[in-house]
C-alpha positions as CSV (number, residue, x, y, z in Angstrom):
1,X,106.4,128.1,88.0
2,X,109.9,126.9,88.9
3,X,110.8,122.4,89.8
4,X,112.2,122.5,93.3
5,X,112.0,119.2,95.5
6,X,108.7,120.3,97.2
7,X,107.5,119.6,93.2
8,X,108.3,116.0,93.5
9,X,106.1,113.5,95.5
10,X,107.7,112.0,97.9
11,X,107.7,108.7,96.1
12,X,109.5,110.1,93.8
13,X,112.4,111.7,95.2
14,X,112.6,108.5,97.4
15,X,113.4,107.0,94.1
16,X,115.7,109.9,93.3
17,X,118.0,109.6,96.9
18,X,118.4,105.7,96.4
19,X,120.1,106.4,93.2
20,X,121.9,108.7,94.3
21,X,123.2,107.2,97.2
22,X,124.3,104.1,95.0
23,X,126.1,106.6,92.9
24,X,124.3,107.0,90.0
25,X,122.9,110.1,88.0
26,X,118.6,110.4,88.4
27,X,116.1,112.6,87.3
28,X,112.3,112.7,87.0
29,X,111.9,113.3,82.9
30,X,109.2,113.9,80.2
31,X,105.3,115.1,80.6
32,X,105.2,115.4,84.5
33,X,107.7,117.9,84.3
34,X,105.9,119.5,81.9
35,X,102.1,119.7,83.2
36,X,104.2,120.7,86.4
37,X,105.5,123.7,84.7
38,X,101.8,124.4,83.1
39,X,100.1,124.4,86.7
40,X,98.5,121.0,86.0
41,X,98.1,117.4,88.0
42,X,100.6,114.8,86.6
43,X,99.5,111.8,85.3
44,X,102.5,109.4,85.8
45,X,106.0,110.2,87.1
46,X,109.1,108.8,84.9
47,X,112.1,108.3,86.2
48,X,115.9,108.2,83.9
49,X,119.6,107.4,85.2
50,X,122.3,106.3,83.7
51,X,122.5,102.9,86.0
52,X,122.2,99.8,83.2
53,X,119.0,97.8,84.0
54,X,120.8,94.9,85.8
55,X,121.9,97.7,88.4
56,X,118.7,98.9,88.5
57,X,117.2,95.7,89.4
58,X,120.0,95.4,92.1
59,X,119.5,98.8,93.5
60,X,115.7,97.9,93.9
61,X,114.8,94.2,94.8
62,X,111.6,93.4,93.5
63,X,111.5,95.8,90.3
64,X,110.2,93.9,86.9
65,X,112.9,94.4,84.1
66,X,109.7,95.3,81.3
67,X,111.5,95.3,77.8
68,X,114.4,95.9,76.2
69,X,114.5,99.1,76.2
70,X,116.1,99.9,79.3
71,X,112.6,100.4,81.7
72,X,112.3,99.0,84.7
73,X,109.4,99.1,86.7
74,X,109.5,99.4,90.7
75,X,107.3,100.0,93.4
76,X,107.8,102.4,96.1
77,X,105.1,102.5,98.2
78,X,101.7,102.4,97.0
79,X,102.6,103.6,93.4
80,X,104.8,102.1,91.0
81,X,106.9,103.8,88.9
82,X,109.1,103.4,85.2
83,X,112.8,103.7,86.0
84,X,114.8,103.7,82.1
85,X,118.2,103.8,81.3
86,X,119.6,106.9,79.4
87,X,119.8,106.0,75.7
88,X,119.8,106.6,72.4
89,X,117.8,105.0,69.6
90,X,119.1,103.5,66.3
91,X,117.7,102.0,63.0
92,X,113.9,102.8,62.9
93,X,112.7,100.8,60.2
94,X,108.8,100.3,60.5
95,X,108.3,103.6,61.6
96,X,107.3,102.6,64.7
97,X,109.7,101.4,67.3
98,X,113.9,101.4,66.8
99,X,115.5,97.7,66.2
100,X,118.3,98.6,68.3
101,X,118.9,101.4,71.4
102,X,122.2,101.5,73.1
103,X,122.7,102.7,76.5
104,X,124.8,105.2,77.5
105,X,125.7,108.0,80.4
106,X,124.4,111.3,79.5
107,X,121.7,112.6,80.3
108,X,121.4,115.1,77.0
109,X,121.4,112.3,74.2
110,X,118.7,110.7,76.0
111,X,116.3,113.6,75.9
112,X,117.0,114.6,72.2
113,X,115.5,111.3,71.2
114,X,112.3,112.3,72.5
115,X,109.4,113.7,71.0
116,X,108.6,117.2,71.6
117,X,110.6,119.9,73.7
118,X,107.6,120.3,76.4
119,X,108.8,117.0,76.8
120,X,112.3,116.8,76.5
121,X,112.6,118.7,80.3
122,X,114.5,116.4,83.5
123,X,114.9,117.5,86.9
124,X,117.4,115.8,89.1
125,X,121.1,115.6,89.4
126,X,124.5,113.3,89.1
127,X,125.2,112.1,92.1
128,X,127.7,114.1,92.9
129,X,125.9,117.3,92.4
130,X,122.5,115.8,94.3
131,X,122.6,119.2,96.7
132,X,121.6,121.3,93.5
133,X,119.4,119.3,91.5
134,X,118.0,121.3,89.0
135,X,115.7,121.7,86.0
136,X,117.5,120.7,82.7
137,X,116.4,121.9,79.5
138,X,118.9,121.7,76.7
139,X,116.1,122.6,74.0
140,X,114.2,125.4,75.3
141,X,111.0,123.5,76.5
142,X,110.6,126.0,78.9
143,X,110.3,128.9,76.9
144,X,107.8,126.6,74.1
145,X,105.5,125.8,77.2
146,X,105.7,129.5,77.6
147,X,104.2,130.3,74.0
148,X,102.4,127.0,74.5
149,X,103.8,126.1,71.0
150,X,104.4,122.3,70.3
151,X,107.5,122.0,68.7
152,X,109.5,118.6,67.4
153,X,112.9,118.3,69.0
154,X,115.1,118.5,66.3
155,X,114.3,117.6,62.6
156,X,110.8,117.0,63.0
157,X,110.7,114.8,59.3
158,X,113.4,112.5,61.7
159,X,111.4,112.6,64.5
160,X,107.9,111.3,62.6
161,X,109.8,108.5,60.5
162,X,111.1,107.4,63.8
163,X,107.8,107.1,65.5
164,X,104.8,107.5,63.3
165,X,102.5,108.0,66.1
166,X,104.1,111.1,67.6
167,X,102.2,112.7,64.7
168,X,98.8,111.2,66.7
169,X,99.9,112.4,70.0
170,X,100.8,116.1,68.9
171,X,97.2,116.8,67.5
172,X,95.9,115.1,70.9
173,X,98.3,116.9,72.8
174,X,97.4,120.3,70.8
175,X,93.7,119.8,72.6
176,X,95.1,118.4,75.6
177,X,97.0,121.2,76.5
178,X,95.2,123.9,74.1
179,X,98.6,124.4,72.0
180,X,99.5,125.4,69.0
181,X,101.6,123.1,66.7
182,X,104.8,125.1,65.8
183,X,105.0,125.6,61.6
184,X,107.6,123.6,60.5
185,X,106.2,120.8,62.8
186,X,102.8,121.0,61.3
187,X,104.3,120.9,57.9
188,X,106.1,117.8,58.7
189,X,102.8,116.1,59.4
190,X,101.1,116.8,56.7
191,X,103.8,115.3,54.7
192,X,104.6,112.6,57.0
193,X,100.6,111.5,57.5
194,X,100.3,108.8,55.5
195,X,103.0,107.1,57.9
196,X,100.4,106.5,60.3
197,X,99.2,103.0,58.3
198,X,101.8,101.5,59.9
199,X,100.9,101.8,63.2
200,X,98.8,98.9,65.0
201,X,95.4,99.7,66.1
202,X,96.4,99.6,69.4
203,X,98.4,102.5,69.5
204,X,96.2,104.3,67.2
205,X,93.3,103.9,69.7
206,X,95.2,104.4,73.0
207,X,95.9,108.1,71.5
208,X,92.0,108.2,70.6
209,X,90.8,107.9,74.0
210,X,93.3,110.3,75.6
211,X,92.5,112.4,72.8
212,X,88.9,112.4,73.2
213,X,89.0,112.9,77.2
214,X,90.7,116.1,76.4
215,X,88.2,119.3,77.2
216,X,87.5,120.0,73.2
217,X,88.3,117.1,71.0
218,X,87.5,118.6,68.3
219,X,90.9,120.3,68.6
220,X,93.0,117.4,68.3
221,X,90.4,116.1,65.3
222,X,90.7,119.0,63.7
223,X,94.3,119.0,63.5
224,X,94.1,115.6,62.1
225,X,91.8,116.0,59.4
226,X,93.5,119.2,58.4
227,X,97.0,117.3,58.0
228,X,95.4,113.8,56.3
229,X,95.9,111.8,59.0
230,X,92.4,111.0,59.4
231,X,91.8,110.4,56.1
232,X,94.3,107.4,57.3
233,X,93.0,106.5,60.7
234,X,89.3,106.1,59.2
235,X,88.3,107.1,55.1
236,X,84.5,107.3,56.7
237,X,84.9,110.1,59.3
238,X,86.9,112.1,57.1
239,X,84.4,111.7,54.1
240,X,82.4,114.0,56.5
241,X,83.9,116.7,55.4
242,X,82.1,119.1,53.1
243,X,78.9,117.0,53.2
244,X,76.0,119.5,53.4
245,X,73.5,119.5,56.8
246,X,70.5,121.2,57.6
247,X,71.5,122.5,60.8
248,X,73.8,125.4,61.5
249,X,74.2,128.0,58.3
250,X,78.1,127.4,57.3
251,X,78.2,124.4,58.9
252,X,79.1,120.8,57.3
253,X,78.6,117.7,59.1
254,X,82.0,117.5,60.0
255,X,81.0,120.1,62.0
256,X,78.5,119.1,63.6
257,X,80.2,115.6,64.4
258,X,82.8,117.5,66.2
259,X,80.4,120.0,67.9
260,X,78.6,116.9,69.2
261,X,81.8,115.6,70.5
262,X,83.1,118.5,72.4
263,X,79.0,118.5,74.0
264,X,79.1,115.0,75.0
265,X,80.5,114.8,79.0
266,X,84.5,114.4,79.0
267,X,84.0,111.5,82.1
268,X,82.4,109.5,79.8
269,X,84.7,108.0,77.2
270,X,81.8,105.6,75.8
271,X,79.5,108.8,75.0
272,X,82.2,110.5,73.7
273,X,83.3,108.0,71.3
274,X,79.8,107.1,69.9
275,X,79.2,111.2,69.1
276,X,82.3,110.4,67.3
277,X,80.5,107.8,65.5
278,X,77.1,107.9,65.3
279,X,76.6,109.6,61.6
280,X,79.5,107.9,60.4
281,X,77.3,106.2,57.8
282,X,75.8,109.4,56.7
283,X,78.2,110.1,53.6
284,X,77.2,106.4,52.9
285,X,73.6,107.0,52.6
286,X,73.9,110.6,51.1
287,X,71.9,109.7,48.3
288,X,69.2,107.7,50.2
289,X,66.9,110.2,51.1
290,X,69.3,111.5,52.1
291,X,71.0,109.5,55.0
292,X,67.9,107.6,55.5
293,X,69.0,104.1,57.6
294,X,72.4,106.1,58.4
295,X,72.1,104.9,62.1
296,X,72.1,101.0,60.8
297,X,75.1,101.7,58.2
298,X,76.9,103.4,60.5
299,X,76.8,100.7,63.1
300,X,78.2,98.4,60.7
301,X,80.9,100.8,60.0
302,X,81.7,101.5,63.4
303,X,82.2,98.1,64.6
304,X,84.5,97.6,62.0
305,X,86.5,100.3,62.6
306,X,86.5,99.7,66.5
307,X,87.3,96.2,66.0
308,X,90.5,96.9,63.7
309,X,92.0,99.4,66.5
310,X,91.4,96.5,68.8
311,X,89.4,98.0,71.1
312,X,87.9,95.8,73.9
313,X,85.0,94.0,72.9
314,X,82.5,95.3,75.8
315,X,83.5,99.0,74.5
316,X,82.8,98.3,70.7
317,X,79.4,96.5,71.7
318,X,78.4,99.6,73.5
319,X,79.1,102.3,71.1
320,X,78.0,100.2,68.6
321,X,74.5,99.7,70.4
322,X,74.5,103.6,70.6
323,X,75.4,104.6,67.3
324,X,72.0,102.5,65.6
325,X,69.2,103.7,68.4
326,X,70.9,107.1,68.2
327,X,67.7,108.0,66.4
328,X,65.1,107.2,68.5
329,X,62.1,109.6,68.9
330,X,59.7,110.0,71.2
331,X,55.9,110.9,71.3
332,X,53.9,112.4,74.7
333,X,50.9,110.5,73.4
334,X,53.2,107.5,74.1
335,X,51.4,105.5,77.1
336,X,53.3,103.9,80.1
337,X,53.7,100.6,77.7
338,X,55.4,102.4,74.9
339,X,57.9,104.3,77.7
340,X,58.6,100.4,78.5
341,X,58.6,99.4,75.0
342,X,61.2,102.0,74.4
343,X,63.2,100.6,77.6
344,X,63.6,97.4,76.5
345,X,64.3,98.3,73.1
346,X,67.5,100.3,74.3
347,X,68.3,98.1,77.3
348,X,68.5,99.4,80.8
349,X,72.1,99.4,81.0
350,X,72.3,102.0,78.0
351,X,69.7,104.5,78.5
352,X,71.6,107.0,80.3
353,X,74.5,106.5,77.7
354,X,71.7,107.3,74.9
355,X,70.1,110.4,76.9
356,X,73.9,111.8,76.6
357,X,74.4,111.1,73.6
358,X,71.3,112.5,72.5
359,X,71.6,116.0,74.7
360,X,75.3,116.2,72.7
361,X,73.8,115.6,69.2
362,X,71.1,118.2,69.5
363,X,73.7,120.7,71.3
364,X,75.7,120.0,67.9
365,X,72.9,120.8,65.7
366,X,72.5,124.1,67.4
367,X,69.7,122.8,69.5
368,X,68.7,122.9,73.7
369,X,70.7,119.9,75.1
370,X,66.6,118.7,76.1
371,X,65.3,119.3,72.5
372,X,62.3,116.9,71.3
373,X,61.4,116.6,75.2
374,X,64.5,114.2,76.4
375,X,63.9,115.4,79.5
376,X,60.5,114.6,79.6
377,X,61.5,111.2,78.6
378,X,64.1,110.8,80.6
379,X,61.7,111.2,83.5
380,X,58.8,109.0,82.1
381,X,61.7,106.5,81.8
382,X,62.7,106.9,85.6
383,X,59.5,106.7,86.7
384,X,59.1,103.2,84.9
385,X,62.8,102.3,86.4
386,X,61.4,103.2,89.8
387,X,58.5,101.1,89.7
388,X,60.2,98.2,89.2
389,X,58.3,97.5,85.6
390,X,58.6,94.1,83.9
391,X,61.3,94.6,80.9
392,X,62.7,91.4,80.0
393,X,62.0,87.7,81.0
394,X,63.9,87.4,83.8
395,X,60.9,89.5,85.0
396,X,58.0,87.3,84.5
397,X,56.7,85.4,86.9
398,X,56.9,81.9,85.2
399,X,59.8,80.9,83.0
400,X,61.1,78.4,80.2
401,X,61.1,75.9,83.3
402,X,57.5,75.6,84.0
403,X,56.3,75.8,81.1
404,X,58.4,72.6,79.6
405,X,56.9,71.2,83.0
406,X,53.3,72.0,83.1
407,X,52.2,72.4,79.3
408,X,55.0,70.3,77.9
409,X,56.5,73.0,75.3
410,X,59.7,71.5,74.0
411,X,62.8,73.4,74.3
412,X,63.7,75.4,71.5
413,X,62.5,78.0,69.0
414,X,59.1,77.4,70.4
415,X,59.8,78.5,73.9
416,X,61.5,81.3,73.3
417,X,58.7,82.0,71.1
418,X,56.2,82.0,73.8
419,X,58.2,83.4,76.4
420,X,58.6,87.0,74.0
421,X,55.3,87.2,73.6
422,X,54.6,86.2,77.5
423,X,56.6,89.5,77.7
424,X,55.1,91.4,75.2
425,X,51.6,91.0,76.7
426,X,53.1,91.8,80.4
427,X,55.0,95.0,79.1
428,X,51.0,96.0,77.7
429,X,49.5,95.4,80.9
430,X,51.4,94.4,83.8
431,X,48.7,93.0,85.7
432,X,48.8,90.1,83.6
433,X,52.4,88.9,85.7
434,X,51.1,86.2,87.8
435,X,51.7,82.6,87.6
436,X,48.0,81.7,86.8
437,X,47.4,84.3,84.2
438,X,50.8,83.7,81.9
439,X,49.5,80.1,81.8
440,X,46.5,79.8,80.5
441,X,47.8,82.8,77.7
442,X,50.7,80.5,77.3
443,X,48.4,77.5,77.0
444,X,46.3,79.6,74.5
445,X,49.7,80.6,72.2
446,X,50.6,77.1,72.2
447,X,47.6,75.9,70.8
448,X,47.8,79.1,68.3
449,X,51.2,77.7,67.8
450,X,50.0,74.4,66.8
451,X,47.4,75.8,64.5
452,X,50.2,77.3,61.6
């Protein structure tokens, strides 16, 4: 597939003509180019021209000036886009970022300081030559997009020293785009991995979640545990390796973690992170049993590994919450109270998140996605949902209120006390939720309360 104008949304190339028609060279650069090329929906458009970001800001009233690194934000229309100066990058000393860049006015230095050929492709024109815009591609992108083979501009050594986490974002972008890394540029990252402690969690976890929306994870994790980087990224996943299950002949649970992953629905990035987790704290509790109380160990260590790549509190507390029930069971002996029992165990809010989870870890263990009845379950479960059952105290029909006002209970331990076991009794036998009845059971289990 050839760039022609008709490629461009219109946006875009409305960003495109007013820098031209100010005089200055502009092209669309990087990954939109490339997923373009590969028949696939861009994500983001990125815009380069050799205007300095003062003219920039003058060309477009309104745009945000965002670091010091030449990029300017501006909206055109309904989207906003990242306009950034042509430049090249010097003194990269943390392996992270470069302490100095220094703009300049061709087009070619600014794409050989990027990353990977795929994405070191621009399409655009001076502004003198604006009739023939045209693809440019000084280091054969094109024909690497062609062998879908990821390849390091340049040195590749130069290119991972710059930027540690390119190494990251070529495994995800192996399974993003189902490439293969190109030799030399695999070697690199083996012996480059242990760069990767320098990066903050935050840029660690951003390629994470792209990674794991990708259509097979296991891919990109693959990659990474094969070059050492995950040894880096988290000691307790990679300690998965060679660890012995009983579930597919051949198969360690590494495996299985990774087959669960890939099962686990790509449009939910909370799922898909706990199958990454939940029997991290199996090689922890090899020897007890083995792995008994894995789900309770590996809760711990997942929050602690979420929590040092920063990521957001209500996502940690989730997978978290998945990752110790992930090893519920179920019984059809089970009457209506246990199925509610069960609910208010899990929470309402995470059941379908666990019945996914669940389906993925059995279709990792070589099992149907409904094994040990989920589906069954599931429907008990709905059916409870449905009939509007009594699972937590918001629920009852009295509360802490009238019972500091009718029987006098004091407020503290001993409410709450009373109120769970109100709550208890109602998720038995919901007939008991009327005013009358809770009272004179929560007169009784005061008086029992007295009695200790």
């Amino acid at each position: 597939m050839d760039i022609t104008a008709e490629s461009i949304p219109g946006s875009v190339l409305a960003l495109l003509e007013r820098l031209w028609s100010h005089g200055q060279a502009a092209y669309v650069v990087g990954g939109s180019l490339r997923d373009v090329l590969l028949g696939r929906e861009p994500a983001d458009w990125d815009l380069a021209t050799d205007a300095l970001p003062d003219r920039v800001l003058a060309i477009f009233p309104g745009s945000v000036y965002e670091n010091r690194f030449g990029t300017v934000a501006v909206r055109e229309g309904d989207d906003e886009h990242e306009i950034t100066t042509f430049r090249t990058d010097h003194d990269y000393a943390d392996f992270r970022r470069p302490h100095r860049v220094e703009f300049g006015d061709r087009l070619e230095d600014d794409l050989a300081r990027r990353d990977f050929t795929v994405n070191a492709l621009a399409w655009g024109a001076r502004a003198t030559e604006r009739p023939r815009a045209a693809l440019v591609d000084p280091f054969s992108g094109q024909q690497d997009l062609e062998r879908r083979l990821l390849r390091a501009v340049g040195d590749p050594s130069k290119r991972f020293e710059e930027d540690a986490l390119r190494m990251v974002r070529a495994v995800r972008l192996a399974a993003a785009l189902d490439f293969e890394i190109e030799p030399a540029t695999l070697a690199a990252i083996r012996e480059h991995a242990p760069l990767v402690r320098h990066l903050s969690g935050e840029r660690i976890a951003a390629e994470l979640q792209k990674l794991l929306a990708a259509d097979q994870p296991s891919i990109g994790f693959r990659l990474a545990a094969e070059t050492g980087m995950l040894e880096v990224i988290s000691s307790d996943l990679a300690a998965q390796r060679g660890v012995a299950q009983n579930k597919i002949d051949g198969e360690d649970l590494w495996d299985h973690t990774l087959r669960s992953v890939d099962a686990a629905p790509a449009s939910r990035p909370v799922v898909r992170l706990a199958a990454l987790l939940h029997d991290i704290g199996k090689p922890a509790t090899l020897e007890d049993g083995p792995f008994r109380g894995h789900e309770v160990v590996g809760a711990e260590i997942a929050a602690a590994l979420l929590e040092r790549l920063r990521m957001p509190k209500a996502s940690t507390d989730r997978v978290v919450h998945l990752v110790r029930q992930h090893m519920f069971t179920y019984d059809p002996d089970w009457g209506d109270a246990g199925i509610r029992r069960f609910i208010k165990r899990v929470g309402r809010a995470s059941l379908d998140d666990l019945f996914a989870l669940r389906a993925a870890d059995s279709v990792g263990s070589g099992l149907p996605a409904d094994a040990g009845r989920l589906d069954e379950l599931r429907r008990r479960v709905h059916d409870q949902l449905a009939a509007a059952a009594v699972l937590d105290r918001s629920g009852l029909a009295i509360d802490g209120t009238d019972l500091m006002a009718e029987l006098g209970v004091p407020q503290g331990p001993t409410l709450g006390r009373i109120l769970d076991r109100l709550l208890e009794r109602v998720i038995a036998d919901p007939a008991l939720n009327d005013r009358a009845s809770l009272m004179l059971i929560a007169e009784a289990m005061l008086a029992d309360e007295g009695d200790r």
